[in-house]
Every structure is written in C-alpha cells, then in structure tokens.
N, C-alpha and C positions, 0 to 999 in steps of 0.2 A: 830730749829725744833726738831732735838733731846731732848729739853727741855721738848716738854708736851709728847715725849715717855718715858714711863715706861718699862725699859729692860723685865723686868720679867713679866710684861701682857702687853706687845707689839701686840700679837693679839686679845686682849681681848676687844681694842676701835679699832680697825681697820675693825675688824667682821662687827660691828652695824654700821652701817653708821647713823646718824640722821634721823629727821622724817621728815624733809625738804630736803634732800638729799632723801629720799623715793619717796617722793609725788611726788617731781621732776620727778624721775624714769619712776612713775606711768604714771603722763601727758604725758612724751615725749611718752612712747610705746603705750597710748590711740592714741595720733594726729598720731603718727605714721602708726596705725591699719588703723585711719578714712579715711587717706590720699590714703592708699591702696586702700581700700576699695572704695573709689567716685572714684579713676582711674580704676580700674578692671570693674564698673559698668557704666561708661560713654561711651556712643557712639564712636564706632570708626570714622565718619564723624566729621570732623571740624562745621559744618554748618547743624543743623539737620532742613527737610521741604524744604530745598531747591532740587528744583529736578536739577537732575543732566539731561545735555544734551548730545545728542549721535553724535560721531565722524562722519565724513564721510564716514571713514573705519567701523564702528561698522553696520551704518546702511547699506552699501553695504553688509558687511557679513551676517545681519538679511533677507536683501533680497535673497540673493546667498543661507541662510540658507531654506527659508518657498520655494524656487523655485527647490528646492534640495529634499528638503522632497512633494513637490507635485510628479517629477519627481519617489520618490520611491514608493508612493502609487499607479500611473496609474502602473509599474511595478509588484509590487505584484499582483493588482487586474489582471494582465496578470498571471501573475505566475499561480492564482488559475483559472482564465478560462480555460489554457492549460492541469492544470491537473484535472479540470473538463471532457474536453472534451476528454483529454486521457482517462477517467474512464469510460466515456460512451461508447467510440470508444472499448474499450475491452470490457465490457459486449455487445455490437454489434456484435464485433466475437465474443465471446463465446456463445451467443445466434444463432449466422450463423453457427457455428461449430455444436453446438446440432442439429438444424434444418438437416443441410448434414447430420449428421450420422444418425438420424431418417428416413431424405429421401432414403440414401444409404440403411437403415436396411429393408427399404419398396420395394424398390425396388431389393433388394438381396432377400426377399421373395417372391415376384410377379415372378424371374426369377427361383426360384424352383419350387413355383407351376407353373410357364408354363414349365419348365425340364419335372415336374412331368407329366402331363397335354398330353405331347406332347411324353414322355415314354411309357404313358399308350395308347395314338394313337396308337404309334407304333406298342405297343404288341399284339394289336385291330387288327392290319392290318394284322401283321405277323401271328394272330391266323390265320385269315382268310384267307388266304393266301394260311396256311398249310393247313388248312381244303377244299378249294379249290384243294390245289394238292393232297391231299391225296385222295378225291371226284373223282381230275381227273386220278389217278395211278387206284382208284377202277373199276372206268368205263375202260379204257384200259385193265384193268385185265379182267375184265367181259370182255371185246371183242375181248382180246384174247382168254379168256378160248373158247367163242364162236366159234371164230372162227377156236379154234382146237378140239372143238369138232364137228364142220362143216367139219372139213378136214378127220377126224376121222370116220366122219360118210359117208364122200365121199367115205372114202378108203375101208371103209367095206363095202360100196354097189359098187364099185368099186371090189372089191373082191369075191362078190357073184355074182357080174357077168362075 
C-alpha cells in the first residue's frame, strides 16, 4: 500500500475520495434520511382500523367515571340553588329590615305627635284649670271683701247705735 502513496502529496489523493465513493456517500445518507423519515411518520399502532376493545377494568372506570360526573352536576346544581336562596333569603331581610325601621320611624312619629297631642291637652286643662282657680280665688275675694264690708258696715251701724 505504501506503493501508490506519494510521501510528499500523501494528502492530496486521500482529500478527494472518488466519484463512486461520493455517490456511494450520497445514497446511503438519501436511504438513510428516507428511512427516518417513513418511521418518524408511521402510525404509532401496529394495526391501523382495527378498533381496539375495552378492558373490563376500562369500562368499569368509564362507568364509575359518567356516574361520578352526574353525581357532581346534581351537586353544583345544589350548590347554586343554596346560594340562590341564600340571596333571596337576605334581600328578604333586608327588605324586612327597611320595612321595621320605616314602621318603627312611623310609629316614633305617631308617638310624638300623640306626646304632642296629649302635652297640649294637658296645657288645655291646666290653663283651665288655672283660670277656674283664679275665677274661684276672685269670687272668694269678692266674698270676702263682701263680707267685710258687711262686717264693716255692721260695726259702723253697730256704732251708731
């Protein structure tokens, strides 16, 4: 073999490979690419259209699974009735709550104007009242005076006689 090298351009035929050595090259890394390429793009099933059957265990769990999920939907649909009714049940009191304090506020008013109502009786009564004693203090005065000027008048005809 050292015969068909040439010390001195030993890399100068080793560089070039042949143009059959090329081509070669070429093929193998084309089959190579193609080989990739139909694996990378072939179905993962061995057997493509053939349907596959369900275990006993798969379809217990599909059943466990849709009896599972009906169980959470009557749930929620609870869920939101609850807090339905909780929303209505509080604007109920707070509609009961206005209503009280309007009826309270009517009824705190209705109890001042009867204070009112029942002050001004009073002062009705007590004017009258006064003006009654005062009426009756006058008349006693008058019947006193009367009657000391009756004593008065006794004593001086008492006197002149």
């Amino acid at each position: 073999m050292s015969d068909h090298i040439d010390l001195t351009e030993w890399w100068s035929s080793t560089l070039r490979p042949a143009r059959r050595k090329r081509f070669a090259a070429l093929v193998l890394a084309v089959a190579l690419i193609a080989t990739t390429t139909v694996v990378w793009l072939s179905p993962s099933v061995a057997t493509p259209g053939k349907p596959q059957t369900a275990s006993a265990e798969e379809v217990r769990l599909s059943e466990e699974n849709t009896r599972l999920r009906a169980i959470l939907k009557a749930r929620e649909q609870q869920s939101a009735d609850l807090a339905r009714s909780q929303a209505k049940a509080e604007a109920e009191r707070k509609a009961a709550a206005e209503q009280g304090a309007a009826k309270a506020e009517a009824e705190k008013q209705a109890a001042a104007q009867a204070g009112q109502q029942k002050a001004a009786a009073e002062r009705a009564a007590a004017a009258q009242r006064s003006k009654a004693k005062a009426a009756s203090e006058r008349a006693a005065a008058a019947a006193r005076g009367k009657a000391q000027d009756r004593a008065e008048q006794a004593e001086a005809e008492a006197a002149r006689a």
